[in-house]
C-alpha positions as CSV (number, residue, x, y, z in Angstrom):
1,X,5.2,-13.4,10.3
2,X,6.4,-10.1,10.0
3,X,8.4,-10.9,7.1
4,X,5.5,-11.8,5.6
5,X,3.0,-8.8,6.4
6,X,5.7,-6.6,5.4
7,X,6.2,-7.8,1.9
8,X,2.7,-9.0,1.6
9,X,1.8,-5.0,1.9
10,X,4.7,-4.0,0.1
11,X,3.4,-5.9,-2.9
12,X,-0.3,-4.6,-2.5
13,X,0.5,-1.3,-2.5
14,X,2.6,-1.5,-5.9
15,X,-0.2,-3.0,-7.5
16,X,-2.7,-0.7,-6.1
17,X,-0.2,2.5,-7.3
18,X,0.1,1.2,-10.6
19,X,-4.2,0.4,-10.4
20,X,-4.4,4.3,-10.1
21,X,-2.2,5.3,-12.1
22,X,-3.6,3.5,-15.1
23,X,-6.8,4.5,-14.2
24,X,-5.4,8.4,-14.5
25,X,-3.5,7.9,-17.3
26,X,-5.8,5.7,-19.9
27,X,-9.1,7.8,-18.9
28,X,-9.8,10.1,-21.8
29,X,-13.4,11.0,-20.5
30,X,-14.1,12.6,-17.2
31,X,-14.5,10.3,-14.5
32,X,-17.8,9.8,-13.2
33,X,-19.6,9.6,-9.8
34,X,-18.9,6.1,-9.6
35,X,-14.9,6.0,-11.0
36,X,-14.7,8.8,-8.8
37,X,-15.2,6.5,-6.0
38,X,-13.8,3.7,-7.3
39,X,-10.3,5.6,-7.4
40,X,-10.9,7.4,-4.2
41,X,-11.5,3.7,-2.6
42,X,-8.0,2.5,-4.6
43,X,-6.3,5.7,-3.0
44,X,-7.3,4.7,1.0
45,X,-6.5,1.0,-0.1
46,X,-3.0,2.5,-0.8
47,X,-2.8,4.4,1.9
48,X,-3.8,2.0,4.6
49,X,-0.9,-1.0,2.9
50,X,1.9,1.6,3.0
51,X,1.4,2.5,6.3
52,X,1.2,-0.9,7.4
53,X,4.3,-1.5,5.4
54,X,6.3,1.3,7.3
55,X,5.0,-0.1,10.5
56,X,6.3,-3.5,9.6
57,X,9.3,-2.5,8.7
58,X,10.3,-0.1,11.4
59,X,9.4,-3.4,13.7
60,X,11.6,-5.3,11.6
61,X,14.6,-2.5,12.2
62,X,14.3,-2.4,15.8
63,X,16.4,-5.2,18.0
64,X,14.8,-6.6,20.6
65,X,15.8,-6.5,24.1
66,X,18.3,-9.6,23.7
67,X,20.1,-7.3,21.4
68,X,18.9,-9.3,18.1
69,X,16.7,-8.3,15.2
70,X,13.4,-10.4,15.1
């Protein structure tokens, strides 16, 4: 399961980078109120996925007690 999480986020979060970064790069107007917002909701999206991917995966790295990884 936390195999799964881990790449699960992993995958999100490239999707949502390349989301904003298409979103910067293609705009040739200003962004408006609402894009604005849009993109700031992308960017806290892509925050919350990475962490959760670094959280996974410093689980994953740790052994367990029995001295194997999980």
């Amino acid at each position: 399961m936390k195999k799964f999480v881990f790449y699960l986020s992993l995958v999100l979060s490239a999707l949502l980078a390349m989301n904003i970064v298409q979103i910067l790069a293609t705009r040739p107007a200003p962004l408006t109120e609402y894009s604005l917002g849009y993109l700031a909701g992308q960017a806290i999206l892509l925050l919350l996925f990475v962490a959760l991917a670094i959280l996974y995966w410093r689980k994953m790295k740790t052994p367990r007690e029995d001295g194997i990884r999980s």
